[in-house]
C-alpha positions in Angstrom: 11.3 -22.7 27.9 14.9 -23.0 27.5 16.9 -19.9 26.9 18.4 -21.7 24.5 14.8 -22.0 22.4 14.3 -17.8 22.7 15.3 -16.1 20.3 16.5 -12.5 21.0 14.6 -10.5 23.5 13.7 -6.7 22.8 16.5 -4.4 25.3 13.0 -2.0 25.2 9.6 -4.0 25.6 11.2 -7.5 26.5 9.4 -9.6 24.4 10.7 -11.9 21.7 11.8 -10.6 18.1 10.3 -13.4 16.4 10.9 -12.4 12.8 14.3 -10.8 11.1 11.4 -8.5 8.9 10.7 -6.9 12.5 14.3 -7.0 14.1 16.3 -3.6 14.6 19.2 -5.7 15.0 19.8 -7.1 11.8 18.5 -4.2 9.8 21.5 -2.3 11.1 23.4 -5.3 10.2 21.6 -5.2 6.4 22.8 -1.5 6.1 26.1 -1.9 7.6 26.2 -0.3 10.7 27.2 -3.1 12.6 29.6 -5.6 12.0 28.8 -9.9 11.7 30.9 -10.3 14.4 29.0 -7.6 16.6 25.9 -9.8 16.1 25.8 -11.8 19.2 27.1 -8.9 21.4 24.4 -6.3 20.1 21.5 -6.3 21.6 17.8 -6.2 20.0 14.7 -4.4 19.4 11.6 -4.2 17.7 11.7 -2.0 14.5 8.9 -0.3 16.8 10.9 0.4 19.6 13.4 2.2 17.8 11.6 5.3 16.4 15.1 7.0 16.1 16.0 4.3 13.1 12.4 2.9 12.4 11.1 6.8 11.0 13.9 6.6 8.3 11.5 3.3 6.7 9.0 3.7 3.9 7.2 0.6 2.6 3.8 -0.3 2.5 4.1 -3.4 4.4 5.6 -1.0 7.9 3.4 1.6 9.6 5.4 5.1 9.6 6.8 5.9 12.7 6.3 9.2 14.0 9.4 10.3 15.8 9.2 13.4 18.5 12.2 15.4 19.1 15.4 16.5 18.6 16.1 13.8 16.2 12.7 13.4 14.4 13.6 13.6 10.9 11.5 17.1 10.1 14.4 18.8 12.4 17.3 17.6 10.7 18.5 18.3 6.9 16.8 17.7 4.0 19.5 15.9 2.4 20.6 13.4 5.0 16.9 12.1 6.1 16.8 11.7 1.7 19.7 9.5 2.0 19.4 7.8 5.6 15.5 6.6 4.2 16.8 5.4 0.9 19.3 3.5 3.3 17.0 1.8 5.5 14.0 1.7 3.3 16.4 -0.6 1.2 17.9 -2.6 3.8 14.0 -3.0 5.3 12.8 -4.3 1.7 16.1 -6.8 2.3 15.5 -8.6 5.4 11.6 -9.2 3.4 14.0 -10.7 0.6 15.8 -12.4 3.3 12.8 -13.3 5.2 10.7 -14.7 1.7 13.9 -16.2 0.2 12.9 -20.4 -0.4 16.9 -21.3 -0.6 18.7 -20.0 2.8 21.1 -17.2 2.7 24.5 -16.9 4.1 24.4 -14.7 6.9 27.6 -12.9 4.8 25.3 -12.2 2.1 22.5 -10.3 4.1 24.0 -6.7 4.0 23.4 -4.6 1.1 25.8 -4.0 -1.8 27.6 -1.4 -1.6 25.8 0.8 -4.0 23.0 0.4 -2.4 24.2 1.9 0.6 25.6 5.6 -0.7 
């Protein structure tokens, strides 16, 4: 296969991200930690092979991730691990919009508002 026909490889496991709803990469995109034009210079991972972001998501349609550690959510305050999952629980549930939408989306449009990143 041509590298060309990959699409971005996991900096973790190595395998293929096949689907946004699974990437790390554009869920920190979705929630603004990185910037559009940091896309193609970031690299990926699974959701799964980022515990230290992937433990902040609760939906029915991702597994919890148990993080260990010094950053596991149980050691750090109340407050922020309230806000940080209300943060990437919503931009989770947006790469599903993104991922279900029938029209396509303007890769512009993919973060969240503003308001729903506080």
């Amino acid at each position: 296969m041509a590298k060309c026909d990959q699409g971005y490889l996991c900096e973790v496991c190595g395998l293929e991200v096949t689907s946004i709803v699974e990437s790390d990469l554009y869920l920190r995109y979705v929630i603004g930690e990185l910037d559009a034009e940091r896309l193609h210079l970031s690299p990926e991972r699974h959701l799964r092979c980022n515990p230290t972001l992937s433990q902040y998501i609760v939906d029915e349609r991702f597994e919890p991730m148990i993080m260990i550690g010094p950053f596991a959510s149980e050691n750090l305050d109340d407050e922020f691990v309230a806000r940080k999952t209300d943060v990437v629980s919503s931009g989770y549930r947006r790469l599903w919009q993104i991922s279900d939408s029938a029209e396509p989306i303007s890769l512009l449009d993919y973060p969240l508002d503003r308001d729903d990143k506080r």
